[in-house]
Structure formats: C-alpha cells, structure tokens
C-alpha positions as CSV (number, residue, x, y, z in Angstrom):
1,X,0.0,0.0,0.0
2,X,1.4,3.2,-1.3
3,X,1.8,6.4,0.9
4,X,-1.6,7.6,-1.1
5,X,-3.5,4.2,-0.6
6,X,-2.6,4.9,3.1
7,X,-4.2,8.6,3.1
8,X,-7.1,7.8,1.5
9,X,-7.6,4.7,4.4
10,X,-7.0,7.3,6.9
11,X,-9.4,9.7,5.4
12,X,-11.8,6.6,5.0
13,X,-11.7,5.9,8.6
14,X,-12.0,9.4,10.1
15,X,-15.4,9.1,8.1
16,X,-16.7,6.3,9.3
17,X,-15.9,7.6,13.3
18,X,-18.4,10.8,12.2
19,X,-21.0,7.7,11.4
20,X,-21.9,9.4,8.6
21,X,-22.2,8.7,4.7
22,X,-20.8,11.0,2.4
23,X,-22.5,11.8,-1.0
24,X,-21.1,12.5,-4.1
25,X,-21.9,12.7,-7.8
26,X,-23.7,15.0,-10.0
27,X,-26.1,14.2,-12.8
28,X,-24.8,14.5,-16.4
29,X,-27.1,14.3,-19.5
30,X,-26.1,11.6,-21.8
31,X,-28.4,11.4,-24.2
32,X,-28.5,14.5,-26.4
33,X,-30.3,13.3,-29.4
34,X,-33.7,13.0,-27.6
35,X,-33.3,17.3,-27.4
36,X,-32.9,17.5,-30.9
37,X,-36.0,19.1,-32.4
38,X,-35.0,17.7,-35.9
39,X,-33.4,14.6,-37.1
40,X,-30.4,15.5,-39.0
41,X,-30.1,13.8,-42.4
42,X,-27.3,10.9,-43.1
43,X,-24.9,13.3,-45.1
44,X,-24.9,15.6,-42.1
45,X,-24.4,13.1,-39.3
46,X,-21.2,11.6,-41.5
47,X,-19.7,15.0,-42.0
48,X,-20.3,16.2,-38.2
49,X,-18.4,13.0,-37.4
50,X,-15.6,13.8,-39.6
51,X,-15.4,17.2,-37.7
52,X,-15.6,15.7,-34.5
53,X,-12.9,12.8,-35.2
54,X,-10.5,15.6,-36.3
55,X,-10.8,18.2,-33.2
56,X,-10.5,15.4,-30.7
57,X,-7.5,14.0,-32.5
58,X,-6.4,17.9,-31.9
59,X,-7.3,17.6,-28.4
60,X,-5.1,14.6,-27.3
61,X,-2.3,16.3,-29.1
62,X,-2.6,19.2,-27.2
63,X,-3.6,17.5,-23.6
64,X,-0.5,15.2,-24.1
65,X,1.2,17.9,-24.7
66,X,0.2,19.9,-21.3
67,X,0.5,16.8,-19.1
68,X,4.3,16.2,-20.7
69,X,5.0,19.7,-19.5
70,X,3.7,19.5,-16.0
71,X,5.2,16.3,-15.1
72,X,8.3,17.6,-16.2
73,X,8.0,20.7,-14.0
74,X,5.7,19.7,-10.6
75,X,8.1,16.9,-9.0
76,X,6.4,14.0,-7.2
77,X,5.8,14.2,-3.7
78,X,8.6,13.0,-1.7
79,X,7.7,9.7,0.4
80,X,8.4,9.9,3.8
81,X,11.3,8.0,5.3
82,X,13.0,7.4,9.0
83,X,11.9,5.8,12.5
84,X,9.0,6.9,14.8
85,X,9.5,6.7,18.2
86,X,5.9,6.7,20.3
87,X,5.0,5.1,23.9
88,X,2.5,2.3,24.6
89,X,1.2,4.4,28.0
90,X,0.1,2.6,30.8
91,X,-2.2,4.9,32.6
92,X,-2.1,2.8,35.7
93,X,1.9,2.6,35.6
94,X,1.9,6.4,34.4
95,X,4.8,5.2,32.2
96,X,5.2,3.5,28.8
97,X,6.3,0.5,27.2
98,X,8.3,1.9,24.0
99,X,8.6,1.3,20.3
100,X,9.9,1.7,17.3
101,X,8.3,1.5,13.4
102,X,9.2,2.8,9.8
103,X,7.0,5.7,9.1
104,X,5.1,2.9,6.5
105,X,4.3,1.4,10.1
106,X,6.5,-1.6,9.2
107,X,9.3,-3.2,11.3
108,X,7.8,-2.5,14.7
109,X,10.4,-3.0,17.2
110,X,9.8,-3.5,21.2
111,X,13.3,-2.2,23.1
112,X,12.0,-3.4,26.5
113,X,12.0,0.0,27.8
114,X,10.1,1.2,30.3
115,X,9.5,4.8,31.2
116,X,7.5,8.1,31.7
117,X,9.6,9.9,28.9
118,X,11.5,8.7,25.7
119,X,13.2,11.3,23.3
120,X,15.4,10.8,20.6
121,X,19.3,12.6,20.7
122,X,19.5,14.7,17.7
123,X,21.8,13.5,15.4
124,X,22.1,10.1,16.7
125,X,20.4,6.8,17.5
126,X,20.8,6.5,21.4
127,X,17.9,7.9,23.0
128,X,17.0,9.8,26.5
129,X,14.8,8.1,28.7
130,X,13.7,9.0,32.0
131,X,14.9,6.1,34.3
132,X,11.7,4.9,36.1
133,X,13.1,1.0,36.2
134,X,15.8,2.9,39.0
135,X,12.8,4.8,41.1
136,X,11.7,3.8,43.9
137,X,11.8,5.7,47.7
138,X,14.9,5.7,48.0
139,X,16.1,6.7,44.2
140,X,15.3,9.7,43.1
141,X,13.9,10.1,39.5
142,X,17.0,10.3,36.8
143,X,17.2,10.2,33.5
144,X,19.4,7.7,31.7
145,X,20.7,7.1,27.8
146,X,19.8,3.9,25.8
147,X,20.5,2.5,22.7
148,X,18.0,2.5,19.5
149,X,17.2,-1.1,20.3
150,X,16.9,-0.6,24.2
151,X,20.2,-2.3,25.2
152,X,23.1,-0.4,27.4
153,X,21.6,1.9,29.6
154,X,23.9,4.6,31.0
155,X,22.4,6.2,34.3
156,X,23.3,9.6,34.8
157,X,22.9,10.6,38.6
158,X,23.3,14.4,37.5
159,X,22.6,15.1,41.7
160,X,23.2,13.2,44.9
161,X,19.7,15.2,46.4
162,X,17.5,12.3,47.6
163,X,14.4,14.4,47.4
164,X,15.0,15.9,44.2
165,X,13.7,14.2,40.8
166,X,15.0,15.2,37.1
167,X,12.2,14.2,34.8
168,X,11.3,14.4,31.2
169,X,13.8,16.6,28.7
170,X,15.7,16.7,25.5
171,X,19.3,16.5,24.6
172,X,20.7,20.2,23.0
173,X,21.4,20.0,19.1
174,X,24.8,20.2,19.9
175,X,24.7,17.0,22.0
176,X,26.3,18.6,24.9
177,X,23.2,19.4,27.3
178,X,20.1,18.2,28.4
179,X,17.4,20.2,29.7
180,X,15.5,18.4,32.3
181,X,12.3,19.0,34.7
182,X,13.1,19.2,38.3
183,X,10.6,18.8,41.0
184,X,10.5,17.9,44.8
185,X,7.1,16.3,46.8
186,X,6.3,19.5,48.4
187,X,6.8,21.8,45.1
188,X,10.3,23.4,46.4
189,X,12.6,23.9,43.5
190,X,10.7,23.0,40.6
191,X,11.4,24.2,37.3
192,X,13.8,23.8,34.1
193,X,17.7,22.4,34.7
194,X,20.5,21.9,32.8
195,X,23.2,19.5,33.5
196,X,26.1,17.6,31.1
197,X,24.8,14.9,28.7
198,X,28.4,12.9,29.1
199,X,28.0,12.2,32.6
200,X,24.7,14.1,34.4
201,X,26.9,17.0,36.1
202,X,26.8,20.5,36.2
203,X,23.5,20.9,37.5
204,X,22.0,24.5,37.0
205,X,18.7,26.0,36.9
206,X,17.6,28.0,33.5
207,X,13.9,28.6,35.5
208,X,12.3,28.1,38.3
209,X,8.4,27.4,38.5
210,X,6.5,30.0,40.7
211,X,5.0,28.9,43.7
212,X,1.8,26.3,42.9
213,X,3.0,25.9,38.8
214,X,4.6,23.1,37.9
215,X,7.1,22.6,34.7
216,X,6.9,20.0,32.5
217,X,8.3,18.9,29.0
218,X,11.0,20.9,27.9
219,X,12.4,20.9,24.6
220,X,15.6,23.0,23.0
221,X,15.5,25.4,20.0
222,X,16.9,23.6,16.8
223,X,19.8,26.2,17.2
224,X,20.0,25.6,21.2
225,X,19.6,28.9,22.3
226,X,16.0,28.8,23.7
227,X,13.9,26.3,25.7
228,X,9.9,25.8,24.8
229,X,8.3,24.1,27.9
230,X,4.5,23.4,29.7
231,X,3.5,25.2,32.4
232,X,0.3,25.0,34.6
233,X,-1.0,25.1,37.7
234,X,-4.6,23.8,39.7
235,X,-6.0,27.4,39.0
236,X,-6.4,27.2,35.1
237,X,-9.0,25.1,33.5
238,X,-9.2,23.5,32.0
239,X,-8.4,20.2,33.8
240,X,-4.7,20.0,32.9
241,X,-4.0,23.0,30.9
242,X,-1.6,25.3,31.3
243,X,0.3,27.6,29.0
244,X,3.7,27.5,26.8
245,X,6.4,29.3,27.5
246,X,9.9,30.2,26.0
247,X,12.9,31.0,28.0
248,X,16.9,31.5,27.1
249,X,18.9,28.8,28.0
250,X,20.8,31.6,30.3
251,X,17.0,31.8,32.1
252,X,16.8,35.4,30.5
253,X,13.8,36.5,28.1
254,X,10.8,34.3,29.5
255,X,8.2,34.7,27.5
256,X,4.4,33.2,27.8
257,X,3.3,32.9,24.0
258,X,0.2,30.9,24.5
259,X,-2.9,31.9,26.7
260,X,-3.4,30.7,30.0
261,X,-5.3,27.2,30.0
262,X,-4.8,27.6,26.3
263,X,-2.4,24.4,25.8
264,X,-1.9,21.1,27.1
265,X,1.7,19.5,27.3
266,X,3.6,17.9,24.4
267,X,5.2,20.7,22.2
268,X,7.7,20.6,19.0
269,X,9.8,23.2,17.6
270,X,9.9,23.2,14.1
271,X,13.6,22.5,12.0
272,X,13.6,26.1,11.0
273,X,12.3,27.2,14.6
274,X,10.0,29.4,12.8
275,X,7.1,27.4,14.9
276,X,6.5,25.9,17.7
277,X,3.3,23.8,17.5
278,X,1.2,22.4,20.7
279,X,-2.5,21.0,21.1
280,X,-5.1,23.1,22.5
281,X,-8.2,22.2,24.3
282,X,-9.4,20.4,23.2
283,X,-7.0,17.9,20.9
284,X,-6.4,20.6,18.0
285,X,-2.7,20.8,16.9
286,X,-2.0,24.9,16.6
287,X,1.0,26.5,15.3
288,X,2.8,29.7,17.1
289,X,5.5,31.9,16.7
290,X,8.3,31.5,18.9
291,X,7.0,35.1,20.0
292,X,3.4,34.2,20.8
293,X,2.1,35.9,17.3
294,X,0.1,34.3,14.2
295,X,-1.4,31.0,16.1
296,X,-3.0,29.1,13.5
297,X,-4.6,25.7,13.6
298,X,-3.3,22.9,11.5
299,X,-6.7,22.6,9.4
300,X,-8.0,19.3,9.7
301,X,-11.3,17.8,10.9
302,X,-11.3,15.2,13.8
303,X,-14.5,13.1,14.7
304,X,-16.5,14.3,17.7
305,X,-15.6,13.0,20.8
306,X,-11.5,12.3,19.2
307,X,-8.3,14.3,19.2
308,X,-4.7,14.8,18.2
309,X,-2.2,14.9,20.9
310,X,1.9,15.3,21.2
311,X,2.6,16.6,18.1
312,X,5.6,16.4,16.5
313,X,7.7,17.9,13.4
314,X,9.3,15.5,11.0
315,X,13.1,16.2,10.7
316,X,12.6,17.9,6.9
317,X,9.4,20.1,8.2
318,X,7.1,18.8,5.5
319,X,4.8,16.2,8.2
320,X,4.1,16.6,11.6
321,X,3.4,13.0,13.4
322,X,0.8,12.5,16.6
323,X,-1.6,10.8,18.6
324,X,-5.0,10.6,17.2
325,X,-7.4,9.2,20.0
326,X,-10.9,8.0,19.5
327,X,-12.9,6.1,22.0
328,X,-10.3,6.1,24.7
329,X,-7.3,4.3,22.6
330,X,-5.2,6.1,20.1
331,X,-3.0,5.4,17.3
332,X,0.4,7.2,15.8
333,X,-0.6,9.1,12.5
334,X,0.9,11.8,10.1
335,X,-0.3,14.8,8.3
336,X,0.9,17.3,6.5
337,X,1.1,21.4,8.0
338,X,-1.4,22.3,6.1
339,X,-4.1,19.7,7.3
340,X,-3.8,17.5,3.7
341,X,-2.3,13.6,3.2
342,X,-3.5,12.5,6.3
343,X,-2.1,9.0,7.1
344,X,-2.2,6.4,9.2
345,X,1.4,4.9,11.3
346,X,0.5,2.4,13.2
347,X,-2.2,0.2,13.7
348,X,-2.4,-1.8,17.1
349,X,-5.9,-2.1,18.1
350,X,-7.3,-1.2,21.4
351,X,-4.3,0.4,23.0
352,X,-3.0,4.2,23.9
353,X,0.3,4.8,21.6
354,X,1.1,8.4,22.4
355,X,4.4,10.7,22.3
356,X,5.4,10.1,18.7
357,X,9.1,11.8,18.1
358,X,10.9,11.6,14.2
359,X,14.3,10.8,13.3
360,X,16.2,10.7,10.1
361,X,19.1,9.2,11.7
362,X,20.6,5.8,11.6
C-alpha cells in the first residue's frame, strides 16, 4: 500500500468515526439526441463525425502535450522516510512500554524499555529516557541514555539530592546538554535544569516554577539557544492545561506565547524554529510563533468526541506526526502542516500509543 492508498484509508476511517455517509456525484445528460428538435439527415451526421474525429485528434495532441510539461516541472511528492518513536502508556503505571516503526508502520520493534519519557538525541540513535526501572523511595527520579534497540543503559545521577527528581527533557542539538524538569514532593525547587549529557553534572537551573506551577516537558531550539516548555498550575481550566512558554537557556527572556489554560503538554519546535506547535483544548494541533504571534490551527477535521495529541515535526518540516485518539485508545498518525495527506502509522488495536518523536538518523 502506497503512501496515497494509506491517506485515502485514513481519510476513509476518520469518516466512518463521524458515522456518517458521504454523498457525491452530479447528474450528467447523456443522451442528447432526444433534445434535438429535428433529425439530421445521413450526409450531415457523416460529416459532423468527420469534424468531431478531427478536433478530438487535436485535443489529445494538445492534452499530451500539457500533461508532458507538468510532469516535467511539478516533481512527485517526496515519500516519507526514518523511524518513529511513540509510547504504549500505561495509565495505571503512568509510564510507557516503547517502540519503534518505519513511518510505512512496518518493522515495529519492542526495546524493552520502560519509562515516563523517551526522546530521541538529535543526530544520533541513542535515546534519552527517564529512568523509572531505577525509582523507587529511596532513588530519586534520573534520566538515563539507551541505545535505539533498548540495550546499554547509561544512568546519569546528575545530583546526589535524595528528594529531588529530574524528569522528562531533551538532549541540546549540539549533543552537549540536556534540559530536564526538576521537581520535589512539596513543590520546592521545581522548574527547568540543565546539567552535562556525558555524565549528568553541572547541574544549573535555567527557570524556576513560581510557587503552585509546575514545569513539564521541555524541549531545545533547533539552534539551542532557547527552551519551549508546559507550564500549569490547579488554578487554570481546563483540567490539565496550562500555558507555553519560551525562556533563554541563560534563564533570560521568559516569555508566555500561549494563553493561560490555552495548551496542554507535548510541544515541538519546528527545523527552521520558525514554529512551535502544541495541542489546544481540546486535541487541535495549533501553530505559534516562537514570540506568541500568528497562532494558527493545522486545518484538519477530527471526529466528535477524538483528538490529536503530542505533536511532533518531522526532521525535513514537510509532516508533523501525533496521537490521534478515539474512544479512549489512540494510534500514531501523520499529516501534513497544512491539514492535507493524512495517514495512518501504526495500527495496534485497542491500546494508547502516544508521544510520537521523528528521526532521520541511523
């Protein structure tokens, strides 16, 4: 099944979920001769024939012609390629089991890794992980490197603190840093951190939450200089909404550039970082600026009661991958920024695959 097949089954099952049938077609008249007034004689038919014959022969010259000339200057679209990432969440747990697949959905690959948060390292195969396997009351939440298949975890400890956890975060572009959430049981010292990707040290804080906010989810500029991340707090609505921020990597220029209970968590900066897109209550993907300006939605139509979740950008821009959930379970799908070739990833029935991430590498 061709990336096209695989649209038009997406688009084929998003119509089904509205349970509704879509009509098409328009009457055309067929049958001219019972308009004439007057039957034309034998001579005439033969000669209008002859005239006919010789302006459609005209006609494919000339169509033939326009379609050499198009296909020689549109190029075909370019099919997709590289590995998708996504979670198998556990809602009991709170944590995932996670994969891998081709972005044709083939090759699905199980690492045996289980954890809150999986990201892949730009420019590489290994992958960040938050280290849930390691947590327990008297280990502190970490996060940890792995392989693309799951094998050879590397633990970094980044902090001796006992009562302080570093969460879910992303690995600079440079492959030097990652940013991580930090957070304590009674809300002291949460916010964004920084420490060394080689070994966990060097702990610093680029942000801290104010008091009653937490910080989740943050993720570097393609260029490394800023960090997007979710912010919310029990007093905006709704249930588990908060707001997008940016913020320099130095902690100077914080800047809220979504409204207030106007995003829930999972954002992606695009390659260019000319965008930074997010879903908004309730599961449509928007586009923003970096500086809060020209929020746009990504123009597609969901079923009632279904959404798109965790977007993310492909590594060339042209596709942004996600969640799509319907009836409590979701799937990993694709689409285009401009709401067209929506396609289907994955297809494992009846469970919650969530947290898609894109690479080109390997």
């Amino acid at each position: 099944m061709d990336l096209d097949d695989r649209g038009r089954a997406a688009a084929d099952e998003l119509r089904r979920a509205f349970a509704s049938t879509e009509r098409f077609g328009a009457g055309i008249e067929l049958d001219r001769l019972h308009e004439e007034r007057h039957r034309r004689s034998r001579r005439q038919r033969w000669q209008a024939g002859l005239v006919a014959a010789a302006i459609a022969i005209v006609a494919i010259v000339l169509l033939a012609s326009v379609l050499h000339d198009r296909s020689a200057s549109v190029p075909a679209s370019p099919v997709p390629v590289g590995t998708i990432l996504y979670g198998r969440w556990n809602p009991k747990a709170e944590e995932a089991r996670w994969f891998t697949a081709n972005v044709d959905g083939s090759d699905v690959t199980d690492l045996g890794v289980t954890a809150s948060c999986a990201r892949w390292i730009p420019g590489s195969t290994d992958i960040l992980i938050t280290n849930d396997e390691a947590f327990s009351p008297h280990h502190p939440l970490r996060p940890a490197i792995v392989r693309a298949d799951g094998s050879g975890k590397r633990p970094l400890e980044a902090t001796g603190d006992p009562s302080f956890n570093l969460g879910c975060g992303d690995v600079s572009p440079d492959g030097r840093s990652i940013v991580v959430e930090g957070f304590t049981g009674n809300g002291r010292q949460n916010g964004i951190y920084l420490v060394r990707s080689s070994d966990g040290g060097g702990l610093r804080v680029v942000s801290e939450s104010p008091k009653g906010e937490s910080i989740a989810y943050p993720i570097f500029s393609p260029d490394g200089t800023r960090i997007a991340f979710f912010r919310t707090t029990g007093a905006y609505g709704p249930q588990g909404a908060g707001a997008i921020f940016t913020v320099d990597v130095d902690g100077s220029n914080l800047r809220r550039i979504t409204p207030r209970g106007g995003a829930f968590t999972g954002e992606s900066w695009s390659p260019d970082g000319q965008w930074i897109i997010y879903q908004r209550p309730y599961g449509v993907l928007t586009m923003v600026r970096p500086d809060g300006t020209e929020r746009r939605d990504v123009p597609f139509t969901l079923p009632p009661g279904s959404g798109a979740q965790n977007p993310s950008w492909s590594p060339d821009g042209a596709w942004i991958v996600f969640s799509f959930t319907h009836d409590g379970v979701a799937n990993i799908y694709m689409v285009r920024p401009d709401g067209t070739s929506l396609t289907r990833i994955t297809t494992m029935a009846g469970v919650d695959e969530q947290h898609p991430v894109w690479t080109s590498a390997g």
